[in-house]
C-alpha positions in Angstrom: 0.0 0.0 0.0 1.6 3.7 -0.9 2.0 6.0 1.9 -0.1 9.1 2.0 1.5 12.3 2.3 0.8 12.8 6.0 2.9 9.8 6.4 5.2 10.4 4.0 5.7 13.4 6.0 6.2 11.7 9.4 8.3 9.1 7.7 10.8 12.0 7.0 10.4 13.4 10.4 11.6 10.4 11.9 14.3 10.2 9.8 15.7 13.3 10.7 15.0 12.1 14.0 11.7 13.1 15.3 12.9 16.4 17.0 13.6 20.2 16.6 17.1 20.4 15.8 17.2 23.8 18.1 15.1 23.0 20.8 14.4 19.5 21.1 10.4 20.0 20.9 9.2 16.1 20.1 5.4 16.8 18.8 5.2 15.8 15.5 2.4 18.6 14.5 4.5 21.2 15.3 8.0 19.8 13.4 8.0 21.6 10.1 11.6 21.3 7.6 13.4 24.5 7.3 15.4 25.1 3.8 18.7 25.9 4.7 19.7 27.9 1.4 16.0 29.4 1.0 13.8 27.9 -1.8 13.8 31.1 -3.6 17.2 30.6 -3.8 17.6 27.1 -4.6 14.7 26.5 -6.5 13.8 23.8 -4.2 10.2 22.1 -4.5 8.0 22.5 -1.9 6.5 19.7 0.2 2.8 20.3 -2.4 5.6 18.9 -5.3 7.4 16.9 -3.5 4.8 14.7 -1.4 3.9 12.6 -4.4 6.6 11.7 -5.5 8.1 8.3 -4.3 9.7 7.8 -1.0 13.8 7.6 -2.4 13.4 10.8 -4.2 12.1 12.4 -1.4 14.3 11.5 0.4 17.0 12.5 -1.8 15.7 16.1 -2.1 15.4 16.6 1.7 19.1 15.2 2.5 19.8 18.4 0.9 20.0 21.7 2.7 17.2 20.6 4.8 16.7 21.0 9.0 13.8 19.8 10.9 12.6 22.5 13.3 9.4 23.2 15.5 7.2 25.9 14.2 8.6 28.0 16.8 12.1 27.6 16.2 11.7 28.0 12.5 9.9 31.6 12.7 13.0 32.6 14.6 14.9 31.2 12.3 13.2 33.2 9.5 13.1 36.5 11.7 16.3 36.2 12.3 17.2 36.0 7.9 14.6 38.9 7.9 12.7 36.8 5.3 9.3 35.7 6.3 8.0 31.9 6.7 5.3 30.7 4.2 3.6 28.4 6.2 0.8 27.0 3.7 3.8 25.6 1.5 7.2 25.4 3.4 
């Protein structure tokens, strides 16, 4: 059976081991991936892309430049770059 992207999505969370790399915050609802070098930049897909394609390409793309983060951590992260967080597609 394929995975759905919800679980897809925690699959890769517990890859990158289930926690914010900042603070250590463990709920999975409020883990979100950070791009390193901003997508704008890189020209990264965003998880909307990305979640349907299969699971080694995925995980391919997110071995690149790619943090996990609570939602907290990762606005800070953003405020701190000056550039702001679009949370319907980051």
């Amino acid at each position: 059976m394929a995975l759905s992207g919800s679980d897809k999505l925690n699959k890769l969370k517990d890859e990158f081991g289930g926690c914010c790399l900042q603070c250590g915050e463990t709920r999975y609802h409020v883990l979100e991936f950070h791009h390193t070098n901003p997508r704008e930049h890189s020209k990264r897909p965003s998880w909307t892309v990305v979640r349907s394609w299969g699971w080694s390409r995925i995980q391919a793309e997110y071995g690149k430049e790619t943090i996990l983060v609570c939602r907290n951590c990762h606005g800070d992260i953003h405020h701190m770059m000056k550039q702001p967080v679009n949370y319907q597609d980051d």
